[in-house]
C-alpha positions in Angstrom: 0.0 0.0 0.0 1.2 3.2 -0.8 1.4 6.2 1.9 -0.3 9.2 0.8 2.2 12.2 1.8 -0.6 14.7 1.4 -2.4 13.4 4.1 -0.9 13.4 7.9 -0.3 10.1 9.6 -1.1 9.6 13.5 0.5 6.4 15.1 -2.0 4.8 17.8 -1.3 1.8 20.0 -3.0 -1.0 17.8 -5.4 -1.8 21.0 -6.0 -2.0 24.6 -7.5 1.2 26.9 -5.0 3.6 25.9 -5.5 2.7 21.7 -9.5 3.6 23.1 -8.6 6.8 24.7 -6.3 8.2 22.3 -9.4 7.8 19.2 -11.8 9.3 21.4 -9.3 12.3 22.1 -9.2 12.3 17.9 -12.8 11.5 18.1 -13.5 15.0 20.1 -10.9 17.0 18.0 -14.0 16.4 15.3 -12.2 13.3 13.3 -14.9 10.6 12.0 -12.8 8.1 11.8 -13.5 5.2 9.1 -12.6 1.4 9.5 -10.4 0.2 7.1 -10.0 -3.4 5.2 -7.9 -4.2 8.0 -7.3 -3.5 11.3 -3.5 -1.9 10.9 -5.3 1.3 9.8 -8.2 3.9 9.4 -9.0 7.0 7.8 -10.5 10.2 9.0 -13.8 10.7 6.6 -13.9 14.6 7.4 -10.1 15.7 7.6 -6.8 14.8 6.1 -5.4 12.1 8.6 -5.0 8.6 8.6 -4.4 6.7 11.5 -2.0 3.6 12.3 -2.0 1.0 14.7 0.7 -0.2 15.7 2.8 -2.1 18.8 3.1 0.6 21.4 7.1 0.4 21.4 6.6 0.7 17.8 5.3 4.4 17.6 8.6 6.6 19.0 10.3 4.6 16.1 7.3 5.5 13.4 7.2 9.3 14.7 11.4 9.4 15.2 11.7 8.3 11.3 8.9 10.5 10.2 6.7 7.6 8.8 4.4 8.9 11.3 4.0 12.9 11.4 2.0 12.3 15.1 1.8 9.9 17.8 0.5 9.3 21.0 2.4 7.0 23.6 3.2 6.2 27.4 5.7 8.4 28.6 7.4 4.5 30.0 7.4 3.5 26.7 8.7 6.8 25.1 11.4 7.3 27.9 12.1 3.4 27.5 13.0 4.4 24.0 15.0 7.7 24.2 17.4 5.7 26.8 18.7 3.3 24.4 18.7 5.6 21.0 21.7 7.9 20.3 19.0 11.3 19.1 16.0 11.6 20.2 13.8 12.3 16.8 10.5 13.1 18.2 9.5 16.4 20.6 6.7 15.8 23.1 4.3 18.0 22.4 1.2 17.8 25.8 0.8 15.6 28.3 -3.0 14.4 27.6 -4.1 12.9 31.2 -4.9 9.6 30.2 -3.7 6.1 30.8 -2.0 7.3 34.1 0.3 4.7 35.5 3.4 4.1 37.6 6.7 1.8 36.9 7.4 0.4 40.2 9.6 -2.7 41.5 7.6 -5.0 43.5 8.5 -7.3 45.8 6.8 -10.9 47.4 4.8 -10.1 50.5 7.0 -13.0 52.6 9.8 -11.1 51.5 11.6 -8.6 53.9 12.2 -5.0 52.3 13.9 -2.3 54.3 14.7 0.4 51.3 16.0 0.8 48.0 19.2 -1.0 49.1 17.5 -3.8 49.7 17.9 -4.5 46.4 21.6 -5.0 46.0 23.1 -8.0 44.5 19.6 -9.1 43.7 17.6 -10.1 40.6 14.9 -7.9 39.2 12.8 -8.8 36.4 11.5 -6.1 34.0 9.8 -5.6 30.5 11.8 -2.1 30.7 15.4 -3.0 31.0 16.6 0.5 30.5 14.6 3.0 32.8 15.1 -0.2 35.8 18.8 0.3 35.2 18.7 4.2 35.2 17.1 4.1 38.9 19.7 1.7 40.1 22.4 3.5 38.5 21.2 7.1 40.0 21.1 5.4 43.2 24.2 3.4 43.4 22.6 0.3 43.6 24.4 -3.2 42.3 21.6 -5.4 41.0 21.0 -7.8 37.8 18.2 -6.8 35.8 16.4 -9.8 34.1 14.8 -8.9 30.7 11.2 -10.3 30.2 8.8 -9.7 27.4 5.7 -10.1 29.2 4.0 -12.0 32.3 7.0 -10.1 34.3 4.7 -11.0 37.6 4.9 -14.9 37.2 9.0 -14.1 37.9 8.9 -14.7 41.4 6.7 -17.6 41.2 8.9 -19.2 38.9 12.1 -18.8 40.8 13.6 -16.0 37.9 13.9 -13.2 40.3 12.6 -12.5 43.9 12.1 -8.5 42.7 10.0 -7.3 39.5 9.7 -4.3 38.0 6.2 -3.6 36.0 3.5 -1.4 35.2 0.9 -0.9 38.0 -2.4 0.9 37.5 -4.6 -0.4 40.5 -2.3 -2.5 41.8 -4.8 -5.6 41.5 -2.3 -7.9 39.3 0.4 -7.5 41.9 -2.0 -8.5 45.0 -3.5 -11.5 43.1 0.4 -12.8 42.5 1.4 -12.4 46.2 3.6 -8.9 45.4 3.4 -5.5 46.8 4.9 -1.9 45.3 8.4 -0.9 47.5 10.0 1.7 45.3 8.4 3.9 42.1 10.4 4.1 39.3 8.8 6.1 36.6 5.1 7.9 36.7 3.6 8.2 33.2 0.6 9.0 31.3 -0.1 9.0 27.9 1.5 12.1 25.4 1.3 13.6 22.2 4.7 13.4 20.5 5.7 14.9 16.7 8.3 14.2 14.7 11.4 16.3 14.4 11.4 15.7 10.3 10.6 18.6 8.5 7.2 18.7 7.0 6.0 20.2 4.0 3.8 23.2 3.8 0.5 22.1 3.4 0.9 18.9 5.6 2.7 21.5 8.9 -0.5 23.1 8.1 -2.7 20.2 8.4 -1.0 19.5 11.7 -1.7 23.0 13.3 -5.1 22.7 12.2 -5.2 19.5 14.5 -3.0 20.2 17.3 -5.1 23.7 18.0 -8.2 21.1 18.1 -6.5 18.5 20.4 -5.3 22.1 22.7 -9.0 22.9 23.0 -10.4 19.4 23.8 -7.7 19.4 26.3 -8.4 23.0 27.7 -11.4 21.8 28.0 -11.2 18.9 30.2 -11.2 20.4 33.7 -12.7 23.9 32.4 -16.3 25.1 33.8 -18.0 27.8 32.7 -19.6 29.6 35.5 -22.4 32.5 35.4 -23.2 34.4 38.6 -25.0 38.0 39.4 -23.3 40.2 42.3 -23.9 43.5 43.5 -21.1 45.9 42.6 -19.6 45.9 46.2 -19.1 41.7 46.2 -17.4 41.9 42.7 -13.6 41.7 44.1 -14.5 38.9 46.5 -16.5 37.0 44.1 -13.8 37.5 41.2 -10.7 36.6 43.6 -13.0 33.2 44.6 -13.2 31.9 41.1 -10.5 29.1 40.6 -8.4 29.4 37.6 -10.3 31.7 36.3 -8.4 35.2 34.4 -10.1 38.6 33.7 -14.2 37.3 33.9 -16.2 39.2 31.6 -18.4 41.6 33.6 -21.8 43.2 32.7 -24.3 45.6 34.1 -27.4 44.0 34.9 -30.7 45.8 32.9 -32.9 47.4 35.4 -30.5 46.7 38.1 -28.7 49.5 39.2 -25.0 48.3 40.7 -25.7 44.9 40.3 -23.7 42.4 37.8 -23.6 39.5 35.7 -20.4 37.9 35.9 -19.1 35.3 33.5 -16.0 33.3 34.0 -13.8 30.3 32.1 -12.6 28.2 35.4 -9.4 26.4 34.5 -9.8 24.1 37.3 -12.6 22.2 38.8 -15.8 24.4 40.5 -16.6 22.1 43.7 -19.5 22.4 45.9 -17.6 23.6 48.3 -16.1 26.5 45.7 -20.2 27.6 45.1 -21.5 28.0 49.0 -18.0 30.2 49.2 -19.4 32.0 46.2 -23.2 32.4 47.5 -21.4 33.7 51.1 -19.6 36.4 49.2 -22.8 37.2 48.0 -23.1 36.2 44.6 -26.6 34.8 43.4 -28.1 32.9 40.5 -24.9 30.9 40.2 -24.9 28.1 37.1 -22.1 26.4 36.8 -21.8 24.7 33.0 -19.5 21.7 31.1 -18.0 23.2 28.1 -18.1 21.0 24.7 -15.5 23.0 22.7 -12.7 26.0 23.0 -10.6 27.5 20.5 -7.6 28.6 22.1 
């Protein structure tokens, strides 16, 4: 199949929660995105972009060589990557706050741990050989790191190593096998990445058409809209309660004399709690709104 270069190309993890998150991040930047005759790609119906899935450790090589203009990746699988290449050919562009997770070395429960040098002149067994030997290294610490593929948990069962070092989201996998979490090695989360090749014109301008839609999606994440009325006197107390919120937009009230309606972008999240500070300041008729889209 032949790659169409007037088109952009977005490297996905082929499946799994994070390929799901990262299409409906695409999916709310206004992509329809089309099945193909096979499941290694799909094509956006409504904008220039195709989309590639791929093996997760796969995508820092697509975006690195340029075969991929975009990807989006775990930052343990992107650091993972940049430790054992020479240039790093790929810039990370946001961090989108999905498919948080932590590295972290676990131990058996039997098994006495009393700190980080616990683990000297022991075996630890790892799917991510080079960010486990970076946190030894920084911390003076002598032990063998055991390279597995997969099924890293099954290690100390099966006499490879007594220490593992693996991906933990709830932390259920490690209780079912016995382990528990001693040390964190990396925290990560899924990011947007780009390549470093240079793109031509139309195609850099197919990608700031994209990455200004992914920035507003984003933006809009943790972003309320609030709308409140206050008499002229409450304004500074209101305005300095709002969180994240800069320069609201302020209007006289018709028929109100010295009373106002204020309106306000929050940039962080508008509790309950955030509201009955808002009603004691005196502000009234508070609604407090999701927003779908922003253009930043």
């Amino acid at each position: 199949m032949l790659v169409d270069r007037s088109r952009l190309h977005i490297a996905l993890q082929r499946s799994g929660r994070l390929s799901d998150l990262s299409r409906d991040l695409l999916r709310e930047s206004g992509l329809r995105i089309e099945a193909g005759k096979n499941s290694l790609s799909a094509r956006a119906a409504n904008f220039p972009a195709d989309l590639m899935f791929v093996r997760d450790d796969d995508i820092p090589t697509f975006v690195s060589d340029g075969a991929c203009e975009l990807g989006i990746v775990g930052q343990n699988v992107l650091e993972e990557f940049a430790l054992g290449s020479n240039e790093r050919g790929f810039d990370v562009l946001a961090e989108l706050g999905f498919g948080q997770c932590s590295l972290r070395i676990a131990a058996p429960e039997r098994l006495p741990y009393e700190g980080v040098q616990s683990l000297s002149g022991q075996r630890i067994a790892t799917s991510y050989p080079r960010l486990l030997r970076r946190f030894l290294d920084e911390r003076k610490v002598d032990a063998e790191v055991v390279q597995m593929k997969g099924a890293v948990e099954l290690a100390p069962r099966l006499e490879i190593a007594p220490y593992i070092c693996d991906l933990v989201s709830t932390g259920a996998t490690l209780e079912a096998n016995g382990l528990r979490p001693v040390e964190t090695v990396l925290n990560s989360q899924a990011v947007l990445i780009r390549t470093r090749k240079p793109l031509d014109e139309e195609r850099e301008a197919i990608a700031g058409q994209l990455l200004s839609r992914i920035d507003g999606v984003l933006a809009t994440k943790e972003s309320k809209y609030i709308m409140l009325n206050a008499s002229e006197e409450a304004l500074e107390r209101i305005t300095s309660l709002l969180p994240g919120a800069e320069a609201p937009t302020i209007l006289p009230l018709h028929g109100r004399p010295g009373h106002f309606a204020v309106h306000a972008v929050c940039q962080e999240s508008v509790f309950w709690e955030t509201l009955q500070k808002l009603k004691g300041a005196g502000a009234s008729a508070i609604l407090v709104v999701p927003i779908e889209k922003m253009m930043l």
